[in-house]
DONULUM-941939 format. One record per residue (C-alpha): residue in one letter; x, y, z; residue number from 0. Coordinates in steps of 0.5 Angstrom, whole numbers, plus 500, padded with zeros to 3 digits. Example, Ala and Ser with C-alpha at 12.3 -4.5 7.8 and 13.67 -1.06 7.14 Angstrom:
2
<rest:A; x:525; y:491; z:516; nr:0>;
<rest:S; x:527; y:498; z:514; nr:1>;
***
This chain:
458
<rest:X; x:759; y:180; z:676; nr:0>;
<rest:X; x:760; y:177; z:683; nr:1>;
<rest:X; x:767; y:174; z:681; nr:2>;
<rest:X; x:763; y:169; z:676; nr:3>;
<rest:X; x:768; y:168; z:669; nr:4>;
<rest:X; x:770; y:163; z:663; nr:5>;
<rest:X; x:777; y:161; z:667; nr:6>;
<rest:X; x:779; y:155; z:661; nr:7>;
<rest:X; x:776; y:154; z:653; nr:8>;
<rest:X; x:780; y:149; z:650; nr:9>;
<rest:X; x:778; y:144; z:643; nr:10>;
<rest:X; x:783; y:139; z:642; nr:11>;
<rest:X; x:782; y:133; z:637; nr:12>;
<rest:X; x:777; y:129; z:640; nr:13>;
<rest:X; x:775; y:133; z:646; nr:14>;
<rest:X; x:773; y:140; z:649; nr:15>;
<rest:X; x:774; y:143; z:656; nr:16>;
<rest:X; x:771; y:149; z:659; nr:17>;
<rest:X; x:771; y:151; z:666; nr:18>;
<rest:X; x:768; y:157; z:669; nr:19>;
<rest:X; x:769; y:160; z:677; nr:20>;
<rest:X; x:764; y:154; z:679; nr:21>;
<rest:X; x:764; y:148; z:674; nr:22>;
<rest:X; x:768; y:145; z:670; nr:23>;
<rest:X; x:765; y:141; z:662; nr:24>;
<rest:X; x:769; y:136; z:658; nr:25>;
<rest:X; x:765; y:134; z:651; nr:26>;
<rest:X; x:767; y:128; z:649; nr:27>;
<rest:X; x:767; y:128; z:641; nr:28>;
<rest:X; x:769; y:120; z:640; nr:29>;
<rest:X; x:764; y:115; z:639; nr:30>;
<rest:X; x:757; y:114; z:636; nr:31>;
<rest:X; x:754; y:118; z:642; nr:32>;
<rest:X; x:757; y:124; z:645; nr:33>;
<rest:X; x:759; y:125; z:653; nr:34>;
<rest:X; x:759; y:130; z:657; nr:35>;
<rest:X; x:763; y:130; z:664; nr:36>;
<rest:X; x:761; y:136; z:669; nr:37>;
<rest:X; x:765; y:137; z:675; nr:38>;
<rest:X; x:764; y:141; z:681; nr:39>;
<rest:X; x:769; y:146; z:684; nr:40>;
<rest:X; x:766; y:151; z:690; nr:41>;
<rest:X; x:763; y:148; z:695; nr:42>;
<rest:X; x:766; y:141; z:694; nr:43>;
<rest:X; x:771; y:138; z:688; nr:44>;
<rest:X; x:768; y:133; z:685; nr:45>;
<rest:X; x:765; y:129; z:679; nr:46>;
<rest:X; x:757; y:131; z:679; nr:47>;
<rest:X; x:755; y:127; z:674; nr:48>;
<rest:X; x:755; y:125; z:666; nr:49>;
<rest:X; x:751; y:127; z:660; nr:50>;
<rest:X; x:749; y:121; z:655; nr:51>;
<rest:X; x:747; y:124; z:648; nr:52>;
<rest:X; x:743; y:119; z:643; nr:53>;
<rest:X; x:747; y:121; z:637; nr:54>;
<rest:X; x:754; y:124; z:635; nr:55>;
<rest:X; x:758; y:130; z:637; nr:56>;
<rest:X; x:764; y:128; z:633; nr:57>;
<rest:X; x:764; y:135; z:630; nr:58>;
<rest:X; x:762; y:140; z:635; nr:59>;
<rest:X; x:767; y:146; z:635; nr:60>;
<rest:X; x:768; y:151; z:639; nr:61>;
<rest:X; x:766; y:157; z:636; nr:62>;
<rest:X; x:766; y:164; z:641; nr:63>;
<rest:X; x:770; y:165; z:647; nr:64>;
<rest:X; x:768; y:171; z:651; nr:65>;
<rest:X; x:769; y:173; z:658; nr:66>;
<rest:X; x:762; y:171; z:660; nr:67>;
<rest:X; x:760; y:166; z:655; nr:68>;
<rest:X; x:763; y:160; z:650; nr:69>;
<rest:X; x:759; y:157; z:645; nr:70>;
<rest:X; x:760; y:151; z:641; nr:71>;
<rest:X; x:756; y:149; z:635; nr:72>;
<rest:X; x:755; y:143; z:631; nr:73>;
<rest:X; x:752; y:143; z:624; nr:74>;
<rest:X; x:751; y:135; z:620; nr:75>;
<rest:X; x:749; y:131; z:623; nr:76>;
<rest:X; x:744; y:135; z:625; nr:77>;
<rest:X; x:744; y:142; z:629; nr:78>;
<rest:X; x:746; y:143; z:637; nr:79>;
<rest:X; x:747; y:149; z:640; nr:80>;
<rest:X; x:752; y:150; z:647; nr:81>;
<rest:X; x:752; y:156; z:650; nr:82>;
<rest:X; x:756; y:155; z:656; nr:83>;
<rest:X; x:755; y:162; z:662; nr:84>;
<rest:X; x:760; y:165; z:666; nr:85>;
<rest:X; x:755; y:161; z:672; nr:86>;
<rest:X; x:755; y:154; z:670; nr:87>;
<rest:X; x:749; y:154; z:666; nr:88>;
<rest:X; x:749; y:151; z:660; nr:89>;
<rest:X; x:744; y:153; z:654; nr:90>;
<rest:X; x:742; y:146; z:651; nr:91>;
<rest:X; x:738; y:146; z:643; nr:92>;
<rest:X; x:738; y:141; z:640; nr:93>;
<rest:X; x:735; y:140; z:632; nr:94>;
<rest:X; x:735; y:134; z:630; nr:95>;
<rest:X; x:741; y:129; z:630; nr:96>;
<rest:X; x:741; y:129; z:638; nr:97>;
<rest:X; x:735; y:123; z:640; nr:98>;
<rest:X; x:735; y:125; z:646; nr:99>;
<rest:X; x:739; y:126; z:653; nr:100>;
<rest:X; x:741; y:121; z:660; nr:101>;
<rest:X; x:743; y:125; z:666; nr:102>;
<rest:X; x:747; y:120; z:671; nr:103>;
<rest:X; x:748; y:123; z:677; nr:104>;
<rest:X; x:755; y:122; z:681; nr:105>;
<rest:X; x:753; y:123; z:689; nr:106>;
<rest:X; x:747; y:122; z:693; nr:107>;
<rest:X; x:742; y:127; z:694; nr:108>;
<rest:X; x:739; y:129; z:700; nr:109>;
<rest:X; x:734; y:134; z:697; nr:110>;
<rest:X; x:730; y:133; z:690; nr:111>;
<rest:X; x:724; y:137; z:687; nr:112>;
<rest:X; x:721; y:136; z:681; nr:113>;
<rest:X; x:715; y:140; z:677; nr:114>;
<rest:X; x:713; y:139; z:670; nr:115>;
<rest:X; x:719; y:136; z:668; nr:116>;
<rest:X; x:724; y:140; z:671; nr:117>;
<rest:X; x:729; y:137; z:677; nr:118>;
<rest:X; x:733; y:140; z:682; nr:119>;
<rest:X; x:738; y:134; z:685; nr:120>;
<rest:X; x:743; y:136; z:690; nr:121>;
<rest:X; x:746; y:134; z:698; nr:122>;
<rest:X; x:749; y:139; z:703; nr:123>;
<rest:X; x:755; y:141; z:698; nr:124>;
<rest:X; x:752; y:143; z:691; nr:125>;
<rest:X; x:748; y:140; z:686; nr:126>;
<rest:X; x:745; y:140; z:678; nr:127>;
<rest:X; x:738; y:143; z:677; nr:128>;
<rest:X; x:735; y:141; z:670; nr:129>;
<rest:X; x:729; y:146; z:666; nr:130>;
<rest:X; x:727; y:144; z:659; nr:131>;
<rest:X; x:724; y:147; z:654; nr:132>;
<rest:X; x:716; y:146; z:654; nr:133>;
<rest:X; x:714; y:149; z:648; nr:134>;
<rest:X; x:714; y:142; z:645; nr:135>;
<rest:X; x:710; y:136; z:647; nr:136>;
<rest:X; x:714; y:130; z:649; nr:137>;
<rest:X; x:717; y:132; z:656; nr:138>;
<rest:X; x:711; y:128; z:660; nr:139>;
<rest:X; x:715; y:122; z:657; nr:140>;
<rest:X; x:721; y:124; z:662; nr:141>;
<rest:X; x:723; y:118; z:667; nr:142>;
<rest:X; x:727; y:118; z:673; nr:143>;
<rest:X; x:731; y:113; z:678; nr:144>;
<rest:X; x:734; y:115; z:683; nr:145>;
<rest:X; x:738; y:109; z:687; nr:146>;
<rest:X; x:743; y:111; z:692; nr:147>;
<rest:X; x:749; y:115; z:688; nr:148>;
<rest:X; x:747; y:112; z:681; nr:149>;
<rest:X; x:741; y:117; z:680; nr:150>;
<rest:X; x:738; y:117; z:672; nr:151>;
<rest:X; x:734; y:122; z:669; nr:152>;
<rest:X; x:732; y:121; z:661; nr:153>;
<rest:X; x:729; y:126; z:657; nr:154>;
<rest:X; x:726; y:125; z:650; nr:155>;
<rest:X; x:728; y:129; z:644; nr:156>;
<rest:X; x:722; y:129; z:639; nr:157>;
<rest:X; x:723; y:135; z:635; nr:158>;
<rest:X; x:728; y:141; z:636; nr:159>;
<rest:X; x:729; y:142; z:644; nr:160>;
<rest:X; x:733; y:146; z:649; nr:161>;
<rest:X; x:735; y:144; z:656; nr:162>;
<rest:X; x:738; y:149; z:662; nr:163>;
<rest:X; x:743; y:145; z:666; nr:164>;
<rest:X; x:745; y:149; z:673; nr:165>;
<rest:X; x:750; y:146; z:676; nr:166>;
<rest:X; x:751; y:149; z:683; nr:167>;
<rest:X; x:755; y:152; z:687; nr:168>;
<rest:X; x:756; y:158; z:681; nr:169>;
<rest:X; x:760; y:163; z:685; nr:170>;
<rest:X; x:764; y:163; z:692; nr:171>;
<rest:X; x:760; y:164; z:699; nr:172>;
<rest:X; x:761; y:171; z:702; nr:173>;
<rest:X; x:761; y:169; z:709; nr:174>;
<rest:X; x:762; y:176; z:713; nr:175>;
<rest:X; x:756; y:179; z:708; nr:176>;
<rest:X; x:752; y:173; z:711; nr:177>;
<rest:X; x:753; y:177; z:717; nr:178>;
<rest:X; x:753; y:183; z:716; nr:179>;
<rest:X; x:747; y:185; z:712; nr:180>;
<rest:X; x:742; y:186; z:715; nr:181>;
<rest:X; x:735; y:187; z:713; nr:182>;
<rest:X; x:728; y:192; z:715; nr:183>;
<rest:X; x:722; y:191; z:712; nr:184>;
<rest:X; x:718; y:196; z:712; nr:185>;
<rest:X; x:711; y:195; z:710; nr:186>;
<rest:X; x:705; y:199; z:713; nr:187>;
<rest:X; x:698; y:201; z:709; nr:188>;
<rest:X; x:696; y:206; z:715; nr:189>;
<rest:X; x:703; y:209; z:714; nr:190>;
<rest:X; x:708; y:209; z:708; nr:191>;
<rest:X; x:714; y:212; z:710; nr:192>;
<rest:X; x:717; y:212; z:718; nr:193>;
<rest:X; x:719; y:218; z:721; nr:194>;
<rest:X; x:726; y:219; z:723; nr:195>;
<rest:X; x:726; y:217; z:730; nr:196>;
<rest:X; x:723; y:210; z:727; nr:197>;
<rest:X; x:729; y:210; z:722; nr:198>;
<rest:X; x:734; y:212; z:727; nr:199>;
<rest:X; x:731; y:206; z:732; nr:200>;
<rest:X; x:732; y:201; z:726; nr:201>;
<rest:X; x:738; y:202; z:724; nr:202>;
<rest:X; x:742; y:200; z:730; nr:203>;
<rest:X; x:740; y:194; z:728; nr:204>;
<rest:X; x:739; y:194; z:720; nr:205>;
<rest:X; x:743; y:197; z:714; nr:206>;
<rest:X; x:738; y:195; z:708; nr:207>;
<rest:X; x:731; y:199; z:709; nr:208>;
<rest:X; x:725; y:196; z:703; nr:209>;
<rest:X; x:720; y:201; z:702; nr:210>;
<rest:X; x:714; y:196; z:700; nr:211>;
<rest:X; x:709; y:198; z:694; nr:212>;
<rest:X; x:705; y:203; z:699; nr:213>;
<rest:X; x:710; y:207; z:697; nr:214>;
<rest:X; x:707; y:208; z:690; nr:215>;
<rest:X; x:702; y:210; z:688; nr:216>;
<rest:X; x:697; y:205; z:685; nr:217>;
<rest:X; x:691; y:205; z:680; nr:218>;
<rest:X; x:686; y:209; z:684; nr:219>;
<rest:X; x:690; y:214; z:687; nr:220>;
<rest:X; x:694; y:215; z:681; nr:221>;
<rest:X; x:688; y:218; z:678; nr:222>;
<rest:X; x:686; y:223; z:684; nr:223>;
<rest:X; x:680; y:217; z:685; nr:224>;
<rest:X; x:678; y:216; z:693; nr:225>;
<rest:X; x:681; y:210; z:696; nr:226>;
<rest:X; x:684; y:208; z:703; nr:227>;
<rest:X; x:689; y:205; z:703; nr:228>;
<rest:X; x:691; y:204; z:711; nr:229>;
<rest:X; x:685; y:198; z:709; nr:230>;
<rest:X; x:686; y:192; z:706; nr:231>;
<rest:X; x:681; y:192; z:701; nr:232>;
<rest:X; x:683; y:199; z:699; nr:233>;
<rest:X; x:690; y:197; z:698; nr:234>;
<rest:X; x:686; y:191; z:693; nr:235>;
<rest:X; x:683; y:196; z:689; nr:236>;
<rest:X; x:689; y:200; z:689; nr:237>;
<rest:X; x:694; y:196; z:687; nr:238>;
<rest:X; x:701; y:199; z:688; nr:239>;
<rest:X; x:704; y:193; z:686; nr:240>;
<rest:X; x:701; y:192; z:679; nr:241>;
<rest:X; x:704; y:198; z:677; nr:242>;
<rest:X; x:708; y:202; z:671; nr:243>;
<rest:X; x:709; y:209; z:672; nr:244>;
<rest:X; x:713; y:208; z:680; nr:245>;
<rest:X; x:711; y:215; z:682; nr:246>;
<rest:X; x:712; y:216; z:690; nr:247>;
<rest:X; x:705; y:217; z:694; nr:248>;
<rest:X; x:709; y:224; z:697; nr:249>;
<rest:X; x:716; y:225; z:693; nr:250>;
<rest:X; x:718; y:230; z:699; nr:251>;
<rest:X; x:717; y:224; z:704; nr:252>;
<rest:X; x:720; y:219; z:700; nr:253>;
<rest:X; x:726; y:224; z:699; nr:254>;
<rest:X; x:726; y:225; z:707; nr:255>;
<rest:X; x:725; y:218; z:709; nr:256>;
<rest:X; x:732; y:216; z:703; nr:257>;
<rest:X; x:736; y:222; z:706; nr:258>;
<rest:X; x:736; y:219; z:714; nr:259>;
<rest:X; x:737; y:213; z:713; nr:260>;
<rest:X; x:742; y:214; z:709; nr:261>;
<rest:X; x:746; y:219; z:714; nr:262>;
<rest:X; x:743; y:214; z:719; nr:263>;
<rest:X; x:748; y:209; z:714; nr:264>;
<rest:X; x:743; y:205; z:712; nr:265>;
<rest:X; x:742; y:204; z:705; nr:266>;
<rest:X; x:735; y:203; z:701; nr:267>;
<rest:X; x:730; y:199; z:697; nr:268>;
<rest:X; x:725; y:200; z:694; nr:269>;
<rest:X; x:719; y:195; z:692; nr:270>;
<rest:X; x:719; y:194; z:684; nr:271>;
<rest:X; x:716; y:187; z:681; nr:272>;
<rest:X; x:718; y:185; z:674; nr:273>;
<rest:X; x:712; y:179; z:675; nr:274>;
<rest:X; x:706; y:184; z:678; nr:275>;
<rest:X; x:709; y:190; z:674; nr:276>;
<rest:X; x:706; y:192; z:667; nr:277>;
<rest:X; x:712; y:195; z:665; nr:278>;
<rest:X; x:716; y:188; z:663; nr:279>;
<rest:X; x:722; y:187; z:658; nr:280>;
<rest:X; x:727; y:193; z:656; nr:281>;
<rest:X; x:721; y:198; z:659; nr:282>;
<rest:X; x:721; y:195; z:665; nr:283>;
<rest:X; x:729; y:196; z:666; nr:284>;
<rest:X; x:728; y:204; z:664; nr:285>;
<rest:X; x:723; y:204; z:670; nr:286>;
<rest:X; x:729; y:201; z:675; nr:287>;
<rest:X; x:734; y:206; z:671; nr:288>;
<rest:X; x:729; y:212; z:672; nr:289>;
<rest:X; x:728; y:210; z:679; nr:290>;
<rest:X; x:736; y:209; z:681; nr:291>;
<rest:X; x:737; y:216; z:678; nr:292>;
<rest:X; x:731; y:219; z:680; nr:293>;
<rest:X; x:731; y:218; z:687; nr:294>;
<rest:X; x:739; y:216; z:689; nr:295>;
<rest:X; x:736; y:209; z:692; nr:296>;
<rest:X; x:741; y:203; z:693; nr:297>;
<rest:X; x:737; y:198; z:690; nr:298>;
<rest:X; x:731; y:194; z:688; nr:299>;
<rest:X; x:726; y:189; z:691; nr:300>;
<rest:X; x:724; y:185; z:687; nr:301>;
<rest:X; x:717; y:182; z:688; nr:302>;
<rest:X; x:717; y:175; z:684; nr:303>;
<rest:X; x:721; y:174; z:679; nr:304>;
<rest:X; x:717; y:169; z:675; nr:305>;
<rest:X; x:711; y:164; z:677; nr:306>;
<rest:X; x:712; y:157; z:674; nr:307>;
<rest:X; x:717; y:154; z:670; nr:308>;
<rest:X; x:720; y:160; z:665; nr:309>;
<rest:X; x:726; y:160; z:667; nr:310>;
<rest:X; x:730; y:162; z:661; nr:311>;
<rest:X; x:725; y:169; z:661; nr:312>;
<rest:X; x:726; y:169; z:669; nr:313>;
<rest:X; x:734; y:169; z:667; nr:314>;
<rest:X; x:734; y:174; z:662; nr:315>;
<rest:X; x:731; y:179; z:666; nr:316>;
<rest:X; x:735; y:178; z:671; nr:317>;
<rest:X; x:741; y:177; z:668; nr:318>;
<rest:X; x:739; y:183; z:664; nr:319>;
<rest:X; x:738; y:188; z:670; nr:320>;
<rest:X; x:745; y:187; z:673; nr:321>;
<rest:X; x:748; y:188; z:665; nr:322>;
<rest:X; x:744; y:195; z:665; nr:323>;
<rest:X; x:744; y:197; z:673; nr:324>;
<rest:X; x:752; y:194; z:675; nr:325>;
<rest:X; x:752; y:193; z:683; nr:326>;
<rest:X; x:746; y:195; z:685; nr:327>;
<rest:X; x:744; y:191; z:692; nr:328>;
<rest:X; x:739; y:187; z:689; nr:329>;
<rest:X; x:734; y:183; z:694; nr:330>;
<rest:X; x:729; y:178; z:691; nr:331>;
<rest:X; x:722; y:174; z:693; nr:332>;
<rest:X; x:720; y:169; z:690; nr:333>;
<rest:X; x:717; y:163; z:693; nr:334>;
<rest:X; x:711; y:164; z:688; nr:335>;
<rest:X; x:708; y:158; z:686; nr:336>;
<rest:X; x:714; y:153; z:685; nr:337>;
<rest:X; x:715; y:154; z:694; nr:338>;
<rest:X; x:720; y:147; z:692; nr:339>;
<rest:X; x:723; y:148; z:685; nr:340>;
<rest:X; x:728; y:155; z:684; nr:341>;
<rest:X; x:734; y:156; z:679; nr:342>;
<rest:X; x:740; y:156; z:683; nr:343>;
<rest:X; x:743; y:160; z:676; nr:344>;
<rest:X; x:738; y:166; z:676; nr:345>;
<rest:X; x:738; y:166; z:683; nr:346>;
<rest:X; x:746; y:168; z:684; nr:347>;
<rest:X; x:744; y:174; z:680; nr:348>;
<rest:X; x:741; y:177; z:687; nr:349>;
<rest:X; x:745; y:180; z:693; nr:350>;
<rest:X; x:739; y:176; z:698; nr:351>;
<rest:X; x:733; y:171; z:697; nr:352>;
<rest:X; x:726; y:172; z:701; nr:353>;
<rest:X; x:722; y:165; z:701; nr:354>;
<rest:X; x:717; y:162; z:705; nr:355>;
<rest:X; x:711; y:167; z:704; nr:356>;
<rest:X; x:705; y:164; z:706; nr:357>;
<rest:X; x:709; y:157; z:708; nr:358>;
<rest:X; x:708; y:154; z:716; nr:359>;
<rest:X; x:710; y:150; z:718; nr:360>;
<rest:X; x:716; y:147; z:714; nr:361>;
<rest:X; x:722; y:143; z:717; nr:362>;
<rest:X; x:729; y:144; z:716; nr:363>;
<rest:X; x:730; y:140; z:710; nr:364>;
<rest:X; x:726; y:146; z:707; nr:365>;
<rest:X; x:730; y:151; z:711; nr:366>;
<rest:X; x:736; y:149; z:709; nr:367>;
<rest:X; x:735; y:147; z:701; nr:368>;
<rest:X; x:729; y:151; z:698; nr:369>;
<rest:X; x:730; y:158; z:703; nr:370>;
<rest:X; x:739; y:158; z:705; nr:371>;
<rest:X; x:742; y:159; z:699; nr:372>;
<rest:X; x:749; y:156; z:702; nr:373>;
<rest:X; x:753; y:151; z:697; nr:374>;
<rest:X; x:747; y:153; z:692; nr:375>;
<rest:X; x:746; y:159; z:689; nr:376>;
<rest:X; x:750; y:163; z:695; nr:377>;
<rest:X; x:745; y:169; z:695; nr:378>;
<rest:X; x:745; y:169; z:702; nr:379>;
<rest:X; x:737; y:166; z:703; nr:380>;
<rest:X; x:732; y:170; z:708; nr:381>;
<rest:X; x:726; y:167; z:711; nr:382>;
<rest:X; x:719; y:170; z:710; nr:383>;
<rest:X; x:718; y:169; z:716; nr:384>;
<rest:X; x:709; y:166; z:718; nr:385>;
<rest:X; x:708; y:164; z:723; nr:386>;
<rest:X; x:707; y:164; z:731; nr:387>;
<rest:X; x:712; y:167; z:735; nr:388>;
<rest:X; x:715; y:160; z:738; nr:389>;
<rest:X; x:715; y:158; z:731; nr:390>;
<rest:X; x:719; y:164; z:730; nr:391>;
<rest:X; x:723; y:163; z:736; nr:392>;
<rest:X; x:725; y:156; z:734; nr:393>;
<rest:X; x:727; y:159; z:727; nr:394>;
<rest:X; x:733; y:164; z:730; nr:395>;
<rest:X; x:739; y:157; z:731; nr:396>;
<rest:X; x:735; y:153; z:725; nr:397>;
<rest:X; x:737; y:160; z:721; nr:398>;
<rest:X; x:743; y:161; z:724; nr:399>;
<rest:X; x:746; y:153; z:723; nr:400>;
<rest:X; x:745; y:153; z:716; nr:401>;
<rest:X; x:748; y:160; z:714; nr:402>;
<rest:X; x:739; y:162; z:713; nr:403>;
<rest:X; x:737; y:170; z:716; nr:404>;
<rest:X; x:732; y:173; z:719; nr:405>;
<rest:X; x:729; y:180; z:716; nr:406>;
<rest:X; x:725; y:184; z:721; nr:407>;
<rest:X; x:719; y:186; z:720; nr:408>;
<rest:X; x:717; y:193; z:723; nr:409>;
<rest:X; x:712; y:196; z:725; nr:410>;
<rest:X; x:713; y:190; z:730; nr:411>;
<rest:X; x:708; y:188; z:736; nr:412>;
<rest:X; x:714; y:188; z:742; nr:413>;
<rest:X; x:714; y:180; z:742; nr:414>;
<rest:X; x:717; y:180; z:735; nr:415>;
<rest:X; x:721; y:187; z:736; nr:416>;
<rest:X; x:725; y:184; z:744; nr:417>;
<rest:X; x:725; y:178; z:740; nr:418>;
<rest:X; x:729; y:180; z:734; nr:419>;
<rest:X; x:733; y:186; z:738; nr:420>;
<rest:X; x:735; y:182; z:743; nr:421>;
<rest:X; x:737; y:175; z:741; nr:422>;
<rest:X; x:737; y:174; z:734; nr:423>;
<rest:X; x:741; y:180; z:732; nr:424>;
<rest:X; x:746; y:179; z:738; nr:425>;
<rest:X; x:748; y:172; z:736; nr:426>;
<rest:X; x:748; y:174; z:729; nr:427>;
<rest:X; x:754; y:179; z:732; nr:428>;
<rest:X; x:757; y:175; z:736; nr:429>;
<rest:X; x:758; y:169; z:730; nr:430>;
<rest:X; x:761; y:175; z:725; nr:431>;
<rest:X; x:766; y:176; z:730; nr:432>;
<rest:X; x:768; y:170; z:731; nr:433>;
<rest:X; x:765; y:168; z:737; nr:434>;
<rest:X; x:763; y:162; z:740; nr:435>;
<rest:X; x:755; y:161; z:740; nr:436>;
<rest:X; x:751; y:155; z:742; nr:437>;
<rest:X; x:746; y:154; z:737; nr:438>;
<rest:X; x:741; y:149; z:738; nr:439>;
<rest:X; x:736; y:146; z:733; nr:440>;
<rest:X; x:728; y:144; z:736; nr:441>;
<rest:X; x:723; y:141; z:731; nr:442>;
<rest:X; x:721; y:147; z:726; nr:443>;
<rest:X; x:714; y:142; z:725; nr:444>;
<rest:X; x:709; y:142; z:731; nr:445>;
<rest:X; x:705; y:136; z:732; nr:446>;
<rest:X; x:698; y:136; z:729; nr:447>;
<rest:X; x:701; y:141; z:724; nr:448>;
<rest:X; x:701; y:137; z:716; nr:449>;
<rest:X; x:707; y:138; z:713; nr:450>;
<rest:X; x:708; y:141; z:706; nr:451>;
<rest:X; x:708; y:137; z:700; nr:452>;
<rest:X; x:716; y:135; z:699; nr:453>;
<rest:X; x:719; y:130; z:695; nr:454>;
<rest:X; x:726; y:128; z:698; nr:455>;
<rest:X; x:730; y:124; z:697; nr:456>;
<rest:X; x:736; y:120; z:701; nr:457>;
***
């Protein structure tokens, strides 16, 4: 999937090599303590780092080489498990035998962010994020230095543990993809489906057509209960987004509004959330099948993936969606509660990415590290887009230098629309086609605005 794969497993006698499309692993198994030595290979070549474990690895194996995955495995002293994915993640548990993990980093980082024991670290080229388990106590103890390129974060092992370790770029940036997607957002109370005429006009400038949760009905409406959903407190007690069953609000219309953007070549997604949804698990992924096949849509929107730091459960369902569903366009918000720190591994699985909501104002450290995902994850990230219009204004040639997009949001006030229609999209034309484009970069922070909680490095 999206050109991601185990290229190279070898186990000589003191050592074992594993390169995926991204990254390249050499284990160490000589000496007391064990070694891994993790290379970058998109984005930049470069040596990231190295993994000091506090204990022996002299008899770890390579057990299974699959096209996806490899798995190392050692038994006596102690039990450590390796799985090794096609997109750099490695799946880290150690019970026993391993005391504990340092992390030396080999580049200096332009942007960090951390939550309960979580770290992101990367510069403009790529970088490594790290997401242990937090089923035990213990992690609290973590510590971290960080000093120009020579950067150190030490984890304890008490008990048995996990650990993820992202390294990043995992798969090639697709740069004429950046250009010519183009996504509508369509999100209105009073009117769930646009008319022809509306699509039409849309799709001189978009191809992706998102069909947001009104499409559906919710809870009341489901039940024939009267509710008006054109008001805010009545799509609140609706709540289309907490939804099971996926039933359109008017299937005739839903079928109307997919057939003409479809002549009008545009392809559709509608809403679905995998976090707000009640449907979770294998369910969850027999209603996106029952949607696809039903409704002949080209994809999903998901809103929110997971809030807080359960990564590994935000991995699976998303891995799980491409393994069930192929190359559907998958399109994905998720600013949640983390607004800083995100996967780079789970976010690769997406076409596209939406951050930002509920976010203004922020700067372009921000822009270009939490919302891009150039030399990160390569989904090409889109911006929620708050704010007033000369924010919006100044977002236009910050997005464009630091390969970021804008979706438009419609219906739009005229502003917004003459904004999007004729200055946004034509530069975005013209640097598709190669033309020389001044772009200019004004202060994304207004003077008396405060500034987000950040914790940047460098």
């Amino acid at each position: 999937m999206f050109n991601m794969k185990i290229e190279h497993a070898v186990e000589e006698h003191d050592k074992i090599t594993i390169i995926t499309t991204g990254a390249k692993f050499v284990f160490n198994k000589s000496g007391d303590d064990g070694e891994i030595v993790m290379y970058q290979r998109l984005g930049k070549e470069r040596m990231l780092g190295r993994i000091l474990l506090q204990g022996s690895i002299k008899n770890l194996t390579l057990e299974a080489v699959e096209d996806d995955f490899v798995i190392l495995h050692m038994y006596k002293p102690g039990r450590l498990k390796i799985k090794i994915n096609a997109d750099s993640l490695i799946d880290f548990y150690s019970a026993f035998g391993i005391n504990g993990m340092s992390f030396i980093g080999n580049f200096k980082p332009q942007y960090t962010a951390s939550q309960s024991g979580d770290f992101l670290v990367m510069d403009e080229y790529g970088g490594i994020g790290f997401y242990p388990d937090m089923s035990h106590a213990g992690y609290e103890e973590v510590t971290s230095c960080f000093l120009g390129d020579a950067w150190r974060l030490m984890y304890p092992f008490k008990l048995g543990r996990g650990m993820l370790i992202s390294l990043f770029p995992p798969r090639p940036w697709d740069a004429q993809i950046s250009f010519d997607q183009r996504i509508i957002h369509h999100a209105n109370k009073s009117c769930p489906y646009p008319s022809d005429e509306m699509i039409e006009h849309w799709s001189r400038f978009g191809n992706i057509l998102i069909l947001h949760e009104e499409n559906w009905l919710g809870k009341m409406t489901r039940r024939g209960l009267p509710c008006d959903i054109s008001t805010r407190e009545g799509l609140d007690m609706d709540m289309p987004w907490a939804n099971y069953h996926y039933i359109p609000r008017d299937e005739a219309e839903m079928r109307r509004v997919i057939d003409t953007a479809h002549r009008c070549g545009m392809k559709v997604l509608p809403y679905m959330s995998p976090y707000h949804g009640i449907a979770d698990g294998d369910m969850f992924q027999q209603k996106i099948g029952m949607v696809l096949g039903k409704y002949g849509v080209d994809g999903i929107y998901f809103d929110e993936l997971f809030v807080g730091n359960n990564v590994k459960e935000a991995y699976t369902t998303i891995t799980e969606t491409r393994k069930r569903h192929g190359d559907i366009l998958l399109y994905m918000h998720c600013t949640g509660s983390n607004r800083f720190m995100y996967c780079p591994a789970v976010d690769t699985y997406a076409d596209c990415i939406l951050r930002g909501e509920h976010l203004y104002p922020f700067d372009l450290n921000y822009l270009r590290y939490v919302i891009s995902g150039y030399n990160i994850s390569n989904s090409i990230g889109y911006v929620c887009l708050e704010g007033p219009i000369d924010f919006k204004r100044k977002l236009i040639d910050a997005c464009l230098l630091v390969n970021a997009r804008l979706p438009y949001w419609v219906p739009s006030d005229k502003e917004f629309g003459d904004m999007m229609e004729n200055v946004y999209f034509p530069k975005l034309e013209k640097l598709g086609l190669g033309e020389d484009v001044p772009l200019e970069i004004e202060s994304l922070m207004q003077k008396d605005d405060q500034q987000v909680d950040q914790f940047f490095i460098g």
